[in-house]
DRENMI-746440 format. One record per atom (N, C-alpha, C): residue in one letter; z, x, y. Coordinates in pm, whole numbers, padded with zeros to 5 digits, always signed. Layout:
REM DRENMI-746440
AZXY/...
***
This chain:
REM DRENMI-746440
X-04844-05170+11301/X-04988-05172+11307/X-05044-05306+11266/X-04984-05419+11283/X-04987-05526+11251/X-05135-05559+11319/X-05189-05524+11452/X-05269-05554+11489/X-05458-05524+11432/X-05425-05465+11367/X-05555-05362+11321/X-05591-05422+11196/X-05493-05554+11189/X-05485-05603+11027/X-05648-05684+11029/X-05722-05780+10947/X-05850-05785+10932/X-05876-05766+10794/X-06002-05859+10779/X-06085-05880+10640/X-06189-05855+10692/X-06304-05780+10610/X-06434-05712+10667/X-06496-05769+10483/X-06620-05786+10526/X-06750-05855+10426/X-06822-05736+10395/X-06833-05690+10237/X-06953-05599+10220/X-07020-05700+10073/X-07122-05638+10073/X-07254-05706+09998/X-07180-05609+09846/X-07201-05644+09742/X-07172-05567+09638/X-07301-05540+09583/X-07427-05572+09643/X-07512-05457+09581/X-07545-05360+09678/X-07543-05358+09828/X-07548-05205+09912/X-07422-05167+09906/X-07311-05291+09912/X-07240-05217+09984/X-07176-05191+10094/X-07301-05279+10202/X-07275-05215+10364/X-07203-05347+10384/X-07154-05299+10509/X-07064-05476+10551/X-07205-05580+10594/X-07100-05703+10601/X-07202-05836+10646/X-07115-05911+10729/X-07159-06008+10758/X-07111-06095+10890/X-07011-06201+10750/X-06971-06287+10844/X-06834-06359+10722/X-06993-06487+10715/X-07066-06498+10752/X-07127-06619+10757/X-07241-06600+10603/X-07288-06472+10617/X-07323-06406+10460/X-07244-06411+10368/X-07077-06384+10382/X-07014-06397+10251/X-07001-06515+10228/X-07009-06607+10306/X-06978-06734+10300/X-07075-06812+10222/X-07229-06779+10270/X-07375-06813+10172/X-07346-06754+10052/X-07328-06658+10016/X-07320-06600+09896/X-07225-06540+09846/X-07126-06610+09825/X-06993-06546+09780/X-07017-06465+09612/X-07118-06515+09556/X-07107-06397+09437/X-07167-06260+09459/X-07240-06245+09556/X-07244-06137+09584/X-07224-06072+09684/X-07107-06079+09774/X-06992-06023+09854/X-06912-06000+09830/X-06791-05905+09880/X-06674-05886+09858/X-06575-05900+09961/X-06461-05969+09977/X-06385-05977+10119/X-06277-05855+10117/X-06228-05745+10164/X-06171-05682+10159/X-06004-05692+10285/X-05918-05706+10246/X-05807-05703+10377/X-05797-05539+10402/X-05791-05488+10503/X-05793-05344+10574/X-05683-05358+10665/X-05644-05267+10741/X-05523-05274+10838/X-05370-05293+10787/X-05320-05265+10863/X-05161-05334+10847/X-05074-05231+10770/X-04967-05268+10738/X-04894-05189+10644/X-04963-05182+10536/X-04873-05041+10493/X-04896-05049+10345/X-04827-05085+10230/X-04842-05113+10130/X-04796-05173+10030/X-04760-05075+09868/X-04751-05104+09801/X-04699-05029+09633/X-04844-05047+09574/X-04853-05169+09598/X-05010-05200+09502/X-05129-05124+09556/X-05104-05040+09641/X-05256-05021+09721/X-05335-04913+09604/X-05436-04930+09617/X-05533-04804+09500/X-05657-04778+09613/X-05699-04653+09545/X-05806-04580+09571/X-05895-04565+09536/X-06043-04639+09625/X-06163-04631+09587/X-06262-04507+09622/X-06367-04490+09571/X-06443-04423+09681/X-06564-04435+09670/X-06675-04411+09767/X-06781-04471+09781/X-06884-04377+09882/X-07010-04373+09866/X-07089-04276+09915/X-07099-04325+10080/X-07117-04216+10121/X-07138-04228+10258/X-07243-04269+10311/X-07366-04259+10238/X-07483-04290+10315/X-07496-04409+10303/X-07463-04458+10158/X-07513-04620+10155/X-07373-04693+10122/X-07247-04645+10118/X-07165-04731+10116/X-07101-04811+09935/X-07182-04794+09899/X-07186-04769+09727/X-07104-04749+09706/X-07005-04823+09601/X-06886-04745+09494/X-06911-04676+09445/X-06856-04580+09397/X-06883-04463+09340/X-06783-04398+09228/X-06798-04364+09121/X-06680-04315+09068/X-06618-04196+09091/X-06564-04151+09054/X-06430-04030+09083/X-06512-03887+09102/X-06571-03872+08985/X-06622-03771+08917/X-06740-03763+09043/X-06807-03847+09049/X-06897-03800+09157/X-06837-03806+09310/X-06741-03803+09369/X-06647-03746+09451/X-06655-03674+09464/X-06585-03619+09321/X-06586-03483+09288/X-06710-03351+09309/X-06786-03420+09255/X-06913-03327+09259/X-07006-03304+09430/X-06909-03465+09486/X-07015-03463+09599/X-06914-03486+09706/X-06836-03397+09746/X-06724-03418+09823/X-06818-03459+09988/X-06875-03407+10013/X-06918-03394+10159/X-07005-03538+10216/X-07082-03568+10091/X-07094-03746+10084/X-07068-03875+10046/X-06906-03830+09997/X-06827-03937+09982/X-06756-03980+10047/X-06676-04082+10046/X-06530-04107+10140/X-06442-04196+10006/X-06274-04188+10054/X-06222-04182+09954/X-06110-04274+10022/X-06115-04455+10028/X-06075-04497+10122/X-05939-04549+09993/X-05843-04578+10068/X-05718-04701+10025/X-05732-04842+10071/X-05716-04932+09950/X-05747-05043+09987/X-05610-05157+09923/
***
């Protein structure tokens, strides 16, 4: 799955993705993420609300299964 490999830009105060030309203006408040490809030992699990894309902690997962998502990164 080598092909699907990719870095995607989200804003760390929504959240939502951005173009690389935004992370690039403002690298303190972006995040570059690598997605795709194999997987690895180190990988961990975030999760984050669905509507706005928001990290989110565990516990509210928990409580809010149906508007979360619970990605590997």
């Amino acid at each position: 799955m080598a092909g699907s490999e990719h870095d995607v830009n989200r804003s760390t105060r929504s959240g939502r993705f951005v173009k690389e030309s935004t992370a690039e203006r403002s690298p303190d408040t972006t995040v570059t993420e690598h997605v795709g490809g194999e997987t690895s030992g180190d990988e961990r699990e975030v999760n984050r609300s669905a509507s706005t894309g928001r990290f989110v902690r565990e516990t509210t997962t928990e409580l809010h299964p149906a508007t979360t998502e619970t990605q590997r990164i």
